[in-house]
N, C-alpha and C positions, 0 to 999 in steps of 0.2 A: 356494294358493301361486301367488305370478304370475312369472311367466319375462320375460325380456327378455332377447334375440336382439342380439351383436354386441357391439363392442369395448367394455371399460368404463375412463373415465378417471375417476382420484377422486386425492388428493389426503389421505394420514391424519397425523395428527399424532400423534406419541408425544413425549407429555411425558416425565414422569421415572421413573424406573426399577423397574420393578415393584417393589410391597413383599414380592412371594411369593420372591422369586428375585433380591435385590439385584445379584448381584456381575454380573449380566449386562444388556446394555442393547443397545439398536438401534441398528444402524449405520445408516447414511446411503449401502447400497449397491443395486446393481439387481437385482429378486427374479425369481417368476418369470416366463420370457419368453415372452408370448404372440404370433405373428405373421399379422397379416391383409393382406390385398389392400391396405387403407388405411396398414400399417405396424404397425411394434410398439408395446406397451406392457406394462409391467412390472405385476402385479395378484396380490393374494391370493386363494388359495380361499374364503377365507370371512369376511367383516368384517359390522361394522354402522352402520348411517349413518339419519338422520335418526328413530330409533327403529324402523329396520327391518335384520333380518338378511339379508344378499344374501351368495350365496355360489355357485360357480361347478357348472352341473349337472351332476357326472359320469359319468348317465350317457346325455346326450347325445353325448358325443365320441367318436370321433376325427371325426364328421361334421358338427355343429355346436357350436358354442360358443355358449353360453346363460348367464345367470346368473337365479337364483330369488331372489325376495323372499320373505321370510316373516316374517308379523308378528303372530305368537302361536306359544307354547307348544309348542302340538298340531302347525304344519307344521314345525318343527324337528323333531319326535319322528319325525314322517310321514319328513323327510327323509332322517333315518337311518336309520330302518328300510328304507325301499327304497333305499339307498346313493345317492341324489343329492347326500349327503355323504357319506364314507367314506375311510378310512383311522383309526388311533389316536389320534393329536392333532389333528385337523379333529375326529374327532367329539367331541373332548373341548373345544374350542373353543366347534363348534356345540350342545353340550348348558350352556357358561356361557352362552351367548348366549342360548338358549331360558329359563335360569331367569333370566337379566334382563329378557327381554320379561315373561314370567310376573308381575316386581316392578312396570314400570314400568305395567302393566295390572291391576294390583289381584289379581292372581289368587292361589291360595291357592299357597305356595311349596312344601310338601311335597308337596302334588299334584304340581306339575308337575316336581318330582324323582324321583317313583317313576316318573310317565310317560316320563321320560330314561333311568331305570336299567333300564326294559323293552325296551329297544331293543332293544340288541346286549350279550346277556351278558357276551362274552370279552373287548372290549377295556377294558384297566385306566384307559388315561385319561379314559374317560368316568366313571366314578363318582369319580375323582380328582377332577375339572374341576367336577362335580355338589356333592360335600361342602364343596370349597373355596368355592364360591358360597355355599350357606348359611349358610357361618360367616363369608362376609363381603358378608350380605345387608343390612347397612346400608348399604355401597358399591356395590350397584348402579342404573345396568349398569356404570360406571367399571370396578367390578373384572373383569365380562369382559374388556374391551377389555386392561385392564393381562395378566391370564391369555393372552389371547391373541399377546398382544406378546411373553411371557414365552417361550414356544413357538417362536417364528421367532428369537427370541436364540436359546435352546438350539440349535435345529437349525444356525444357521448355524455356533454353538461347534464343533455334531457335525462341520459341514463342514470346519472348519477342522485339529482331532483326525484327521481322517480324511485327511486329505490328503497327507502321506507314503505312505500305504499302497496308493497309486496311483501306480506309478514310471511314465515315460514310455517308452513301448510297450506297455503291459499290456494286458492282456486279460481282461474284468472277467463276469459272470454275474452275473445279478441276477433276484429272484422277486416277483412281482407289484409292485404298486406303490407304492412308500414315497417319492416325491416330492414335489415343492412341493404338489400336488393334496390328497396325504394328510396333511399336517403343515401345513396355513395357508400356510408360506413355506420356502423352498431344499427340506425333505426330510430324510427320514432317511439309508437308503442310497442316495441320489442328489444327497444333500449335498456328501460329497467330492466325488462327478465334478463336481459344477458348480465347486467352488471349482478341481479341476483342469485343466477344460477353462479356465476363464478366468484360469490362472496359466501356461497357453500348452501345456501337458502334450497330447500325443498318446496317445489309450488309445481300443480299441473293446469298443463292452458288447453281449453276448448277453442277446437281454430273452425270457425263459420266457412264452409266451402265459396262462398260467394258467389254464385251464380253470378252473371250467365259466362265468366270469364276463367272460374276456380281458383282467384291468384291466392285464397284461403287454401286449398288442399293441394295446391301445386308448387306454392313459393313460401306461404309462412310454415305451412309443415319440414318442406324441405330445408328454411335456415334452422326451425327448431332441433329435426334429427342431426342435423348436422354440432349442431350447438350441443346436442346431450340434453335436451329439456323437454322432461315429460309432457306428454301432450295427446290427446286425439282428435282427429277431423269430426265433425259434425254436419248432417245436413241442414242446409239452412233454416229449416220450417224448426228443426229442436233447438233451436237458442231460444225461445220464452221456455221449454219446457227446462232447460239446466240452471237459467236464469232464476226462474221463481224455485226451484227445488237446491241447488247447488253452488251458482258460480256466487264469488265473494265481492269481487273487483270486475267493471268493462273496462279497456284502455283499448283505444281505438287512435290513426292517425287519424287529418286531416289534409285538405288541397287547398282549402281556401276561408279565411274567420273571419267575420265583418264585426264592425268597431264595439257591437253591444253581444258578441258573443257564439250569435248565431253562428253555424259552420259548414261548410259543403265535404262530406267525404261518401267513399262508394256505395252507391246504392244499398239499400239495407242498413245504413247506419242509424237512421232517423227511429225505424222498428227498435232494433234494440236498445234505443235509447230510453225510448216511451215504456217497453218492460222491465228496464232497469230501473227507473223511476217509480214504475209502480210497486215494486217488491225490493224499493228501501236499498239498493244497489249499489253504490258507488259506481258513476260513470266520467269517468278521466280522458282527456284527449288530450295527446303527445303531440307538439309543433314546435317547428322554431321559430322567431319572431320573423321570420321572410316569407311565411304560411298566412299572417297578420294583414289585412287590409284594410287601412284605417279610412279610405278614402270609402267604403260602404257603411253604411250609417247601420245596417242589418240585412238579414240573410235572404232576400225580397229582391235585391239587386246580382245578386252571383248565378254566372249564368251555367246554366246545366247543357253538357256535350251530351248528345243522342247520336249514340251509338249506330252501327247497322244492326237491323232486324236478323240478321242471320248469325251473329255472335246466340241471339237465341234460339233461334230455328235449328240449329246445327251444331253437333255436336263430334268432335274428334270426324268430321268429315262427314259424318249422316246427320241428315235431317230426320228430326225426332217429330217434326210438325206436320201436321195434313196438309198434302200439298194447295196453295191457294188459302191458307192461313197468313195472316198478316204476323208484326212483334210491334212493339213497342221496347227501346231499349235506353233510357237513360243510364248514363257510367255516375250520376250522383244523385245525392239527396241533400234537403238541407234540413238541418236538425235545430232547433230553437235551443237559446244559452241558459233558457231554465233548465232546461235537462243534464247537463253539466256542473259535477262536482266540482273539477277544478282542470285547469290549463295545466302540464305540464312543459314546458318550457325548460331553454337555457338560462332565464332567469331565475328561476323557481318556479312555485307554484302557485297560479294566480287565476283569480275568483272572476266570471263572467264580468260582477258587475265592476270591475276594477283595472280593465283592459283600457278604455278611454284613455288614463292619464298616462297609462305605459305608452300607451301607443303616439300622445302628441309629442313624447320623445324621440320616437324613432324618424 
């Protein structure tokens, strides 16, 4: 896998409108916002160019910004698995992309599907993003790219859905990181703020550090400084304390939503749910319908990836644990659909109990 260090200009072309997901298309607006010593530039997490996947290192930041080339199979697989991509729809992204190199290199394409589907068990959009390629493995890599595209439509639609529900003055709470980073382009739950910080709205977000990974204090802070939208990092243990004293709105992503509501996102979401519920909160979860698992009847059946013990033991290279301490380290939780305000989506906004019939559509 080769890295390259530093601002990246590119220039993508999006023809005509995905064939997976008609009714949506790309706009022609500014995504998201990276700022260097040399100046800004606007760039995805994760594209492909010259028959090579490049996509932005997660987990070099908040101290360096890098982006990785990869161009086979195997370092996509590599890449999710140790989250140098990560988030729900980036990995579902970067796993059409890996079965397009797979096509464009001869390699055998069921192989490098179960190698995808071994990744990261819980999130739904990668075996979505995975089947959909197979079935339209005459079209690649065309149809990653189109897949991809299809992805930063939705998210900006979520941003757009979502954007009333951020009045000016709010005070917003939000749990690891469901932004441009995590979704190729705008974000899940950091979709709205963006379309509301650039439709001039004043609102400040509490961003949960997320243990034991910090994609809170290392990736949503850094798209927010970046974005211009006020904000401060919080440790994890004071989210009920802003909750019940301050925040207005929760809007959190998700990885994966079973037919009645239930939904798997990173650990700690489950928590905040239960004291947003209890202190009358509004709690909102940003997905796109490929986040949707119609085939789980509820959140009983989505399986939670357990991490390694030393993401907790360890921190920036020292062990903070007695040695001969064990961890326990789930990357999810699943959180019950009564605790759920409202879905926001690329279709609107839509009520737990009202997903069924959306979904026998899909």
């Amino acid at each position: 896998m080769n890295v390259a260090v530093g601002l990246i200009f590119f220039c993508r072309a999006s023809g005509a409108s995905p064939p997976f997901y008609p009714e949506y298309t790309i706009h022609d607006v500014r995504r998201m916002l990276v700022k260097t010593p040399d100046g800004a530039q606007d760039v995805r997490a994760i594209w492909m160019e010259d028959g090579v996947v490049k996509a932005v290192n997660q987990r070099a930041l908040p101290h360096r910004f890098e982006i990785v080339e990869m161009d086979n199979s195997e370092d996509v697989a590599e890449a999710i698995s140790d989250m140098t991509v990560r988030g729900a729809p980036s990995i579902g992204a970067a796993a059409a992309y890996g079965i397009a190199l797979a096509a464009t290199r001869g390699e055998d394409l069921e192989e490098a599907a179960k190698r995808m589907r071994a990744t990261r068990p819980t999130a739904h959009d990668l075996f979505y993003a995975v089947n959909l390629m197979l079935s339209e493995r005459k079209r690649l890599p065309g149809a990653a790219d189109e897949y991809s595209d299809s992805i930063v439509a939705r998210c900006r639609s979520i941003g757009e859905h979502g954007l009333d529900l951020i009045p000016d003055g709010s005070r917003i709470l939000t749990h690891c990181n469901a932004g441009a980073l995590a979704t190729v382009d705008f974000g899940t739950a950091l979709a709205p703020m963006r379309m509301a910080h650039r439709a001039g709205k004043k609102f400040f977000v509490y961003v949960d550090e997320t243990r034991p990974r910090l994609q809170g204090a290392k990736l949503t802070a850094w798209e927010l400084l970046n974005e211009g939208i006020d904000h401060a990092i919080i440790a994890d243990n004071a989210s009920g304390h802003y909750i019940r004293s301050d925040v207005d709105v929760v809007i959190v992503g998700a990885d994966r939503i079973a037919a009645n509501g239930d939904f798997a996102n990173k650990i700690g979401t489950y928590a905040r749910a239960v004291l947003a519920g209890e202190n009358k909160v509004p709690f909102y979860v940003a997905a796109p319908i490929s986040t949707f698992d119609p085939s789980l009847r509820d959140g009983d059946g989505i399986v939670i990836e357990q991490r390694s013990p030393d993401e907790v033991l360890i921190m920036d290279g020292i062990r903070v644990a007695p040695q001969g301490s064990d961890a326990l380290n789930p990357a999810f939780d699943v959180t019950p659909g009564r605790y759920v305000t409202g879905f926001i989506t690329e279709a609107g906004l839509l009520k737990p109990d009202g997903l069924s019939k959306l979904l026998e559509t899909q």
